[in-house]
N, C-alpha and C positions, 0 to 999 in steps of 0.2 A: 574213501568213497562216502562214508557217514559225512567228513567235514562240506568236501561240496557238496552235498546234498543238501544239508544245511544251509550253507551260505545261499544257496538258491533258493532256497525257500525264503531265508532271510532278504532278499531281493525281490521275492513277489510279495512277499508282507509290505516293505516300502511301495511298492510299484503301485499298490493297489489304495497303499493308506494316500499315496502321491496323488492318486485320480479322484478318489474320496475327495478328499482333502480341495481341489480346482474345484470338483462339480459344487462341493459347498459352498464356497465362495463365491463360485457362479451367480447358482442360487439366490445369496445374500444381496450381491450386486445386483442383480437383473430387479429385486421386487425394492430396492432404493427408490423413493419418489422427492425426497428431497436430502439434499445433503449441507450438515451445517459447516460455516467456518468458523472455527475455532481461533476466532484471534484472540492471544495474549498476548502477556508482555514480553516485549524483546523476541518475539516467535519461539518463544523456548515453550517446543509442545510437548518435550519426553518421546519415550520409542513410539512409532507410529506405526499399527498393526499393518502386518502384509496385505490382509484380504483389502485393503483400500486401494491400494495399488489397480484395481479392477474401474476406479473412477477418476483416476487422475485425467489431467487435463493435457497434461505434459508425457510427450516420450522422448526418448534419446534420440540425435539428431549425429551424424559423424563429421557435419562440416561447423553445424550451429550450436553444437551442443546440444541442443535441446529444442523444439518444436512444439505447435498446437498437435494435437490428438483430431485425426480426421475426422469428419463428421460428428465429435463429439458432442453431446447435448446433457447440460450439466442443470438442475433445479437447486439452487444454495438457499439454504436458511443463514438471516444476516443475524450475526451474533454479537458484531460489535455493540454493546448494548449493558445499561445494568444489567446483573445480576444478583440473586442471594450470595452467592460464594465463588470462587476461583472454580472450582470442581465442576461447576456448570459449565462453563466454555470449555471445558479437556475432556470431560465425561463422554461428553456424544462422538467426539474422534475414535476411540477405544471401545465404545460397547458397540457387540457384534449385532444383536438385533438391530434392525434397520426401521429406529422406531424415534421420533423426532418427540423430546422428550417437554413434556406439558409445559413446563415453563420456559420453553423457544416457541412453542405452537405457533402463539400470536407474533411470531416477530416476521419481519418482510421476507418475500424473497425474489431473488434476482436470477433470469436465466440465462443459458450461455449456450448458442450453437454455434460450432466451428465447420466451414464449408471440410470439400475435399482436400484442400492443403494445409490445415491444421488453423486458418486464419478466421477470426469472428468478424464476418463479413459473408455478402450475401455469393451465389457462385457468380466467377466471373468466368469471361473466356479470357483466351492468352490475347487473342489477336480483337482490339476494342471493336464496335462499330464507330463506322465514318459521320463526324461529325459532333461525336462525343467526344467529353472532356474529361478524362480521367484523374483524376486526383489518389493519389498512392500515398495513404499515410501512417509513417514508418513510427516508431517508437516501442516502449514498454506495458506496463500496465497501467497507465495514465491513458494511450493511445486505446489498450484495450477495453478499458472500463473497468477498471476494479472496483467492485460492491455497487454497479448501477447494471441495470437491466440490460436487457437487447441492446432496443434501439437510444436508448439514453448515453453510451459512449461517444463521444463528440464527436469523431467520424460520421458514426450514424443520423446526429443532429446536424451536422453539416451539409449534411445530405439532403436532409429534409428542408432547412432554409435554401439552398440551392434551386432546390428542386421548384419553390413556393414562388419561385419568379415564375416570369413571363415565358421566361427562354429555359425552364428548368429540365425537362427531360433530357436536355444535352449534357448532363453533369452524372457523370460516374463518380461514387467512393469509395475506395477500399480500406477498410480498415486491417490495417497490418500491423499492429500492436503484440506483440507476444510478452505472455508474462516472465519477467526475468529479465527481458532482454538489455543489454549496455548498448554504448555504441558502437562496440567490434562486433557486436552482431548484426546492429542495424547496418554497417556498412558491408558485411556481408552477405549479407541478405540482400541489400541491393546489387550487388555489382554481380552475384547468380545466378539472381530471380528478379529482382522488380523492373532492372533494365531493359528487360525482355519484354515485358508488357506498356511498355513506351506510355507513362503518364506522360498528361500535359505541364502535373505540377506535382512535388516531390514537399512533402511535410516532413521534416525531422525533429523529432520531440524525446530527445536520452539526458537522463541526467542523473537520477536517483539514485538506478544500477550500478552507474559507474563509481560512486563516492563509495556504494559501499563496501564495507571491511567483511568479507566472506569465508578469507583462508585461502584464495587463492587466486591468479590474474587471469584474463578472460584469456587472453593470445596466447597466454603458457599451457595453460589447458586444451587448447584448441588443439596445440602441437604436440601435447601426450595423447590426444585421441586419433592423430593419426599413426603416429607413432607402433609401429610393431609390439607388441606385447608379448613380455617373456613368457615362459611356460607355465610359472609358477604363478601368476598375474591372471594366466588363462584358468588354471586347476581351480587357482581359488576363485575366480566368474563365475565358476558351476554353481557355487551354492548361492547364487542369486538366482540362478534357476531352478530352485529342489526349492520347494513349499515345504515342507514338512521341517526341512535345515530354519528356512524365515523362522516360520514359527516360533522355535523351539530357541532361538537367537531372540526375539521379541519377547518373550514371554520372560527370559532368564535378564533383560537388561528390565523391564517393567518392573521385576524387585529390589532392582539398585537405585532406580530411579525417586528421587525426591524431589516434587515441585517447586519451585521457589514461588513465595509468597510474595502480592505486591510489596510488601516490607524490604524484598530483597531488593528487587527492583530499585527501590528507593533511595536504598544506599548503595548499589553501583553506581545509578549515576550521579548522587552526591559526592561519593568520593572517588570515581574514576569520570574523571569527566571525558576521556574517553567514548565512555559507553552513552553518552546525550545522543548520537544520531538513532540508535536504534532504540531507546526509550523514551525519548522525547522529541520524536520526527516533527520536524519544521520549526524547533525552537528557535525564534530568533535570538543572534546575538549572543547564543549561548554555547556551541559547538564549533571544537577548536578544530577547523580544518588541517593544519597544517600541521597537527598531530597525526592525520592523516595518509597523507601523502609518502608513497612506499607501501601503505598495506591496502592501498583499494581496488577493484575487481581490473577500472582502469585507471590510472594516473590523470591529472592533470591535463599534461602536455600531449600524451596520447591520445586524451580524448578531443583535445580541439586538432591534430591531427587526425582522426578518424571523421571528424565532423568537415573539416576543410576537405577528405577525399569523397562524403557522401554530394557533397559538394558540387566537386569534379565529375564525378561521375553520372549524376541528373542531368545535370548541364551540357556535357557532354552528348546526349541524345536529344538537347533540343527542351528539356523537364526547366520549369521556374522553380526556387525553390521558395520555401517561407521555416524559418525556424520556430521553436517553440521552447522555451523552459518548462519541462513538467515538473515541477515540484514543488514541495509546501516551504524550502529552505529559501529564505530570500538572499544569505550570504555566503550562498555555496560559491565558490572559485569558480564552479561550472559555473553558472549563469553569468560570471565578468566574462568568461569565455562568448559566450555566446553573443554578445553584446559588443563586444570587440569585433568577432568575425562577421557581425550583420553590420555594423558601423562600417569597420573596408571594403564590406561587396557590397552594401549596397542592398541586402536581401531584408524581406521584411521579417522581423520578430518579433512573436507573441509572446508576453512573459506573464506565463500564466500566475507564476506564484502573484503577481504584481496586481492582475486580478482578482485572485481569491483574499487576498489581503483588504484590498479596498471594500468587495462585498462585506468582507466579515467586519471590519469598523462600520459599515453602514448600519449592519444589524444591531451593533453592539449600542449604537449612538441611537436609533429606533425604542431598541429596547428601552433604554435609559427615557428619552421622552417619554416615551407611552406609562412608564410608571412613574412618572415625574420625580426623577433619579438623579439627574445630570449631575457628574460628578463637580463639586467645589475647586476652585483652586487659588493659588496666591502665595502659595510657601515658600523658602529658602531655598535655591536650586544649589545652593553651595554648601545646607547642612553638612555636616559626617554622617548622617543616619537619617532614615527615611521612614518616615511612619504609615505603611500600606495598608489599607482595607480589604479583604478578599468579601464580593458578593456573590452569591447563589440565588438562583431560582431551581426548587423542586418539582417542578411541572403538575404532572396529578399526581405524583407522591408524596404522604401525610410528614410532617416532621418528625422527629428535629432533625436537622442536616450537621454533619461534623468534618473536620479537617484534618488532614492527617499529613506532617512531613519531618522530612527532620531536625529542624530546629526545633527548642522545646518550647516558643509560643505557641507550633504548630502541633503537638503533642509527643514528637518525638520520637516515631515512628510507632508511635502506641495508637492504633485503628479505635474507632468511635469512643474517642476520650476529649478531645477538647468540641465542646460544642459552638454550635455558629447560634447568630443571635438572630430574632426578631421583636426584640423589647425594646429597640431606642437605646440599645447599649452597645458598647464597645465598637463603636465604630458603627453601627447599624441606623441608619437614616430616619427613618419610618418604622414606627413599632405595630405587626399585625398586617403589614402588606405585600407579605409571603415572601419577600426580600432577607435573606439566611446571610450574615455578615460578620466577619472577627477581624480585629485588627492585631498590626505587628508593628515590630519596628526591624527595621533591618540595614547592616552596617549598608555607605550605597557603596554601587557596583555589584553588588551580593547576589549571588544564581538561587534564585530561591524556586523550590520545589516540593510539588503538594500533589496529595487525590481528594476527593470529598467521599463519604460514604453517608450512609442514611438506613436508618433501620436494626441497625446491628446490635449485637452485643460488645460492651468493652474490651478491648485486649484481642476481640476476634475480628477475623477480615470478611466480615459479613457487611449485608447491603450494599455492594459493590458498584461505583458508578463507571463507565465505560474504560478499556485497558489500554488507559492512555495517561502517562506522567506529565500534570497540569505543570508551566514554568513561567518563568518571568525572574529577567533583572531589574533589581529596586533602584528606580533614577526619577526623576523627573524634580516639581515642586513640591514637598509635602503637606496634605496627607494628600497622598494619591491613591483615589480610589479605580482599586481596581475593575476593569468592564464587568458586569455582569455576567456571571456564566452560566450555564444551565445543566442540570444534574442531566447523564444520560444523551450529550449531543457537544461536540466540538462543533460551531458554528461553520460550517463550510465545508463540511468534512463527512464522508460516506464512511472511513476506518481511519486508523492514525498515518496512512500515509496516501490513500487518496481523498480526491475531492467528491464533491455527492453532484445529482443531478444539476440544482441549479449549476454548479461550480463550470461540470459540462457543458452547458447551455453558454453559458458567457463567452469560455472558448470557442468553441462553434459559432456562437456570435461576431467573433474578432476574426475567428480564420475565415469567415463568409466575407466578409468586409475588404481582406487582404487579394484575395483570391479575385472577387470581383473590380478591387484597384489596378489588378497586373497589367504591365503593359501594353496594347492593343493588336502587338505580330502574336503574342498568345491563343487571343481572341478567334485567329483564324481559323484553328483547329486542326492538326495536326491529321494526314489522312490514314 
């Protein structure tokens, strides 16, 4: 009698610490007015506290996996950005106060509202009005807007150039972008839902997802989620429902956990090259695809089949399509894909990497004139070895700027030890016109890889410039100077895997262009 009496008690003591435990988090959640992102390298964030769970953006989904969060209305502080130390970008994920810490204050931030069906996009109805023109635009987080505002997602600017004609009120767009998404779920997402709401013209924009190496394939997963679940598969589900179990599982893996340092970073993907897509996104030239192939979410050949049925399927209702490349990879497999499949139909492609590449040499060649920089040339294209320059601009922060990679010209994974120059030495052009520059020589062919830091102490990974692994293969005429770069900004780039506003805008430039090209039985408008 004592023992259950016990045990019952011991079950209101949980039950109550359980309701505690939600209202607090509630709590915590409800007085959040901005939330930062924590980008590092390779997304390795360590245990990630339960009570966040309360802001995600994403819920489970039983057909797609995974879904926008309805009506969701999210305030992010953009972090991709110097920092003093690594600790800064992981710190504000983990502390529970909901207090945006003085050195994020000043940094941007970007909003996010998702209508009633989980999509960042304005509400629609199912059934259009007569005489509009719906455009339904499918893809990832390039579609949705990663690290750019509301209306800055190129959907959104789509919209507004459409709109800015003469004839603009007849143009509907939907942004259907979901983050995560490949393109087994863009095609199923349409062949559920988007075909139902009868666009006139169907955007397909998958590529990033698919390449990548996650642990697991999108369609095998799909088919364990419908899959019947044993008993024991069920038992243990429960304690993803019990807070108090999270917890207590978060707290005990927090002490095991050791951050790996940019340094680490450094030397995977030095010596796993491998690991170059997820630390070094959109390296060109440098990431071995067909190392690939076997471990990605989708294959290959899946994926221009999934892309040939979203295809089928638009078309089918009468939908034009236009594809898209979203990514920063110019020699990803996917993009010959896609290039092939618009080359046989006849469908127009935007390649977007094709753009933000060109933008970014415009900048890069700007810059160089404007400080009267232009790189020299005239050297040997057939040396054995290539003698590079790396330049730096520190924008309004003071010197001295340093280099940091693993070869030992670059200091050799030793953080603010080799300094960069502004004295007319080693390589440095102009001595005192805030131009930071070292030279190297490097075998050619050679994957060479680096960070800049600024400020720091020796030997520590202080003064941190943005958490992204700078690269380049040493080829051309030597000495090749390298572009220009800038402390605290990848040129074109909102984080290390998407574009920033402008990059937006170009797209949305190119899809207004395509769209207003379409055939003219299009034109008539679908009733």
């Amino acid at each position: 009698m004592r023992r259950s009496g016990a045990v019952v008690a011991s079950l209101v003591v949980f039950a109550i610490a359980e309701v505690v435990l939600r209202a607090v988090y509630w709590v915590r959640n409800a007085s959040v007015d901005r939330v930062p992102v924590p980008y590092v390298f390779g997304q390795v964030y360590g245990p990630v506290p339960p009570w966040v769970d309360g802001l995600r953006l994403l819920e489970d989904d039983p057909v797609l996996l995974w879904r926008g969060r309805p009506h969701a209305h999210r305030r992010y502080v953009d972090v991709f950005g110097p920092v003093a130390t690594e600790a800064d970008r992981t710190r504000p994920l983990r502390q529970f106060l909901p207090i945006v810490p003085a050195a994020l204050e000043r940094n941007p931030v970007w909003e996010v509202h998702l209508d009633s069906r989980g999509f960042r996009t304005a509400e629609f109805a199912a059934e259009k009005r007569p005489g509009t023109m719906r455009i339904a635009c499918l893809g990832d987080s390039w579609t949705f807007g990663g690290n750019v505002g509301q209306g800055d997602a190129y959907p959104q600017r789509l919209e507004a150039r459409l709109r800015a004609g003469p004839d603009g009120e007849r143009f509907e767009v939907l942004n259907l972008g979901v983050l995560g998404y490949s393109s087994y779920q863009g095609r199923v997402l349409l062949e559920t839902q988007v075909r139902d709401w009868r666009p006139d013209v169907v955007t397909i924009g998958f590529a990033m997802n698919d390449a990548s190496v996650a642990g697991y394939h999108d369609a095998e997963a799909a088919q364990a989620v419908r899959e019947t679940p044993s008993w024991l598969s069920r038992v243990a589900a429960l304690g993803e429902h019990v807070e108090g179990y999270r917890l207590l599982r978060y707290l005990a893996a927090l002490v095991r956990f050791r951050a790996p340092s940019p340094g680490d970073h450094l030397w995977q993907v030095n010596d796993n090259p491998e690991e170059a897509p997820y630390l070094v996104p959109g390296a060109e030239g440098l990431v071995d695809y067909a190392r690939l192939e076997g471990r990605s979410r989708v294959g290959v050949g899946e994926y221009e089949a999934n892309v040939r049925e979203m295809i089928s399927l638009a078309t089918a209702t009468g939908a034009r399509v236009v594809l898209l490349y979203n990514e920063l990879a110019p020699q990803s497999p996917y993009r010959g894909v896609l290039r092939r499949v618009a080359g046989e139909t006849g469908i127009p492609f935007v390649d977007t990497s094709e753009l933000i590449a060109t933008a970014r040499r415009r900048m890069e060649g700007d810059l160089e004139r404007r400080l009267d920089l232009v790189a020299p040339s005239g050297g040997d294209v057939a040396a054995a070895s290539v003698r590079v320059v790396l330049r730096l601009v520190l924008g309004d922060r003071p010197g001295p700027a340093y280099v940091v990679g693993p070869d030992q010209q670059l200091g050799a994974y030793e953080p603010n030890a080799m300094p960069m120059h502004d004295d007319g030495t080693h390589g440095d052009q102009r001595a005192g016109d805030g131009v930071w520059s070292v030279e190297a020589t490097f075998p050619r062919g050679a994957r060479v890889f680096y960070m800049y830091t600024a400020g720091g102490r020796r030997g520590e990974w202080e003064g941190l410039d943005v958490p992204q692994i700078r690269a380049f293969r040493a080829d051309g005429a030597p000495p090749v100077y390298r572009p220009i770069e800038t402390f605290g900004t990848i040129y074109m780039q909102a984080d290390g895997w998407h574009t920033d506003v402008a990059g937006n805008t170009l797209i949305a430039d190119a899809l207004a262009r395509e769209v207003r090209a379409l055939p003219p039985p299009l034109h008539s408008l679908s009733k």
